[in-house]
Phi, psi and omega in degrees: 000130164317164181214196219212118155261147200298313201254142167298352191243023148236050169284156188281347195232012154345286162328338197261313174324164179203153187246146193270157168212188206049195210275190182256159202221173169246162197056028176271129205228135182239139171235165193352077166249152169238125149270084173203136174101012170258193189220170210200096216246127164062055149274121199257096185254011187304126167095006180314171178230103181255115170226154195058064189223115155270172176246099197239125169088345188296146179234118166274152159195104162081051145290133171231124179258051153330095177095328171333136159252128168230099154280101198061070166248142167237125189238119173239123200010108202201149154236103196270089176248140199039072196245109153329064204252007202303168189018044154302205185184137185198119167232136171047034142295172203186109167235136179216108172102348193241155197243133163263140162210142177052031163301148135261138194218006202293150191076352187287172188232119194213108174222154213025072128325140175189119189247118179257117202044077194225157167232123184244150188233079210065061237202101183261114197251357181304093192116354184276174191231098157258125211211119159083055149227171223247113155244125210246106182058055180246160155240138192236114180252125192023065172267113200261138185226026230281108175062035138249206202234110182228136162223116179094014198248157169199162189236057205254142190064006191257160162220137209271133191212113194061065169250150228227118176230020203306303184242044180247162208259086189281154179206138181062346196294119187237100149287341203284017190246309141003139162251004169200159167220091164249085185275102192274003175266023166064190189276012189305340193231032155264001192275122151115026181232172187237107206237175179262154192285348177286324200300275170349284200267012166285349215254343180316294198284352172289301195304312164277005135333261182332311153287358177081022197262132166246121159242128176233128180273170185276000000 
């Protein structure tokens, strides 16, 4: 599983770096820009391209990044509210510290990812193909995973809330790290995942629910 680094300057391409300034463009391509402490409000960046860039402090709000590549980026307390992401594609990202709320990402592609102390929020995921990504000490509150594809994915220390796994396809997925499981769609959409035998029996009566079992002592 990827892991995440803490400081900007111990990134491998850090040194490199240079900060950007003016709005975000479309079809734009940025390379080892630091984006930080600014703020970037009804901006249209669909298909831009980032690579080697971080985000430190930054706030998007109803920016859209349609079709957006973000490659080898690092984002630190930064806040993405209503931010437009369908089909982006994110490889070797690192978010730490930041918060998603009302993002749409559906169709997007995330593969070796990794969210650390993140808070995501209304976080629409439907249809995307997530692979080797980490999300860590995170709370994911009405996060829809409604058809996508998670392989190789885990949740250590995090807790999941309204979070929608019902008609999404898992492989590999290690839940058992999770400090919470609040799946309202009961358990139809754990097939292919790896939960804990405590994890199990919190998880009992939605199963037996789901089987049609009433179980009653006497």
């Amino acid at each position: 599983m990827p892991s995440a680094h803490e400081q900007l300057a111990d990134l491998p391409y850090g040194h490199l770096l240079g900060p950007h300034t003016g709005p975000l463009g479309k079809d734009t391509r940025y390379d080892t820009a630091h984006f930080d402490g600014g703020s970037y409000e009804d901006q249209a960046a669909n298909g831009a391209s980032f690579l080697e860039c971080a985000f430190t402090g930054v706030e998007l709000s109803g920016v859209k990044l349609r079709q957006a590549r973000f490659n080898e980026i690092w984002v630190q307390n930064s806040r993405w509210v209503a931010v437009s992401a369908p089909e982006s594609e994110w490889q070797d990202a690192e978010l730490l510290g930041t918060v998603l709320a009302g993002v749409s990402a559906y169709g997007a592609a995330l593969r070796r990812v990794v969210f650390r102390r993140c808070k995501l929020e209304s976080v629409n995921l439907r249809g995307a193909v997530l692979r080797d990504v980490v999300f860590e000490d995170c709370l994911l509150r009405d996060v829809d995973f409604g058809e996508a594809r998670l392989t190789d994915c885990s949740f250590p220390g995090s807790s999941l809330e309204e979070v929608r796994l019902g008609t999404a396809g898992l492989r590999q997925v290690d839940l058992r790290g999770a400090v919470r499981l609040g799946l309202p769609d009961g358990p139809q959409g754990l097939r292919g995942a790896l939960i804990s035998t405590t994890q199990l029996f919190e998880l009992a009566p939605q199963f037996a629910q789901a089987l049609g079992i009433t179980v009653q002592d006497r």
